[in-house]
C-alpha positions, -999 to +999 in steps of 0.1 A: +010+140-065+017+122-094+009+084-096+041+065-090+026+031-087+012+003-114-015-022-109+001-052-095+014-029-068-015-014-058-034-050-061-008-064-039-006-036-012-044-038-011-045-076-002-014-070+024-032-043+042-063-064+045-046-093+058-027-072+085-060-050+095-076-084+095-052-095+122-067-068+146-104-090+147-090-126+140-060-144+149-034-130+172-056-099+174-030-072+182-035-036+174-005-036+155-029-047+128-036-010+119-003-006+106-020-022+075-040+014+068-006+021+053-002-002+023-043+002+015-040+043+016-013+040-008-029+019-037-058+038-034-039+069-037-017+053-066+016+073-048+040+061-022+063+085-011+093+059+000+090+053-039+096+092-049+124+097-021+141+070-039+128+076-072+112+044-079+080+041-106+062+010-109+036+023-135+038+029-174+031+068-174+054+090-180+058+126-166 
C-alpha cells in the first residue's frame, strides 16, 4: 500500500478520531464513538482507500 496521505491529513484524522472515540466515555456517550477507529487507523497507516478509489493524493511523494 502505498502512502496516499500528507501530514496535515493524517494530523487532522488523528485529532477527529480522538474526539469521536472520546465521545464513547464523555459527553453523549454513545457507542457510535468507535466509528472514530476509522480516521486514527488511517493516519497511522498513511493510506485511505476512499482516496485511491478516487484517486486522490494528499502527500508530496511520487510513485
Amino acid at each position: 500500500m502505498p502512502k496516499n496521505m500528507g501530514p496535515t491529513d493524517r494530523t487532522l484524522r488523528v485529532v477527529i478520531g480522538l474526539i469521536l472515540i472520546s465521545l464513547v466515555f464523555i459527553g453523549p456517550q454513545s457507542p457510535l464513538g468507535w466509528i472514530g477507529v476509522i480516521p486514527l487507523a488511517t493516519a497511522f497507516l498513511g493510506f485511505c482507500p476512499a482516496y485511491a478509489i478516487l484517486g486522490i493524493r494528499t502527500c508530496g511523494a511520487k510513485e
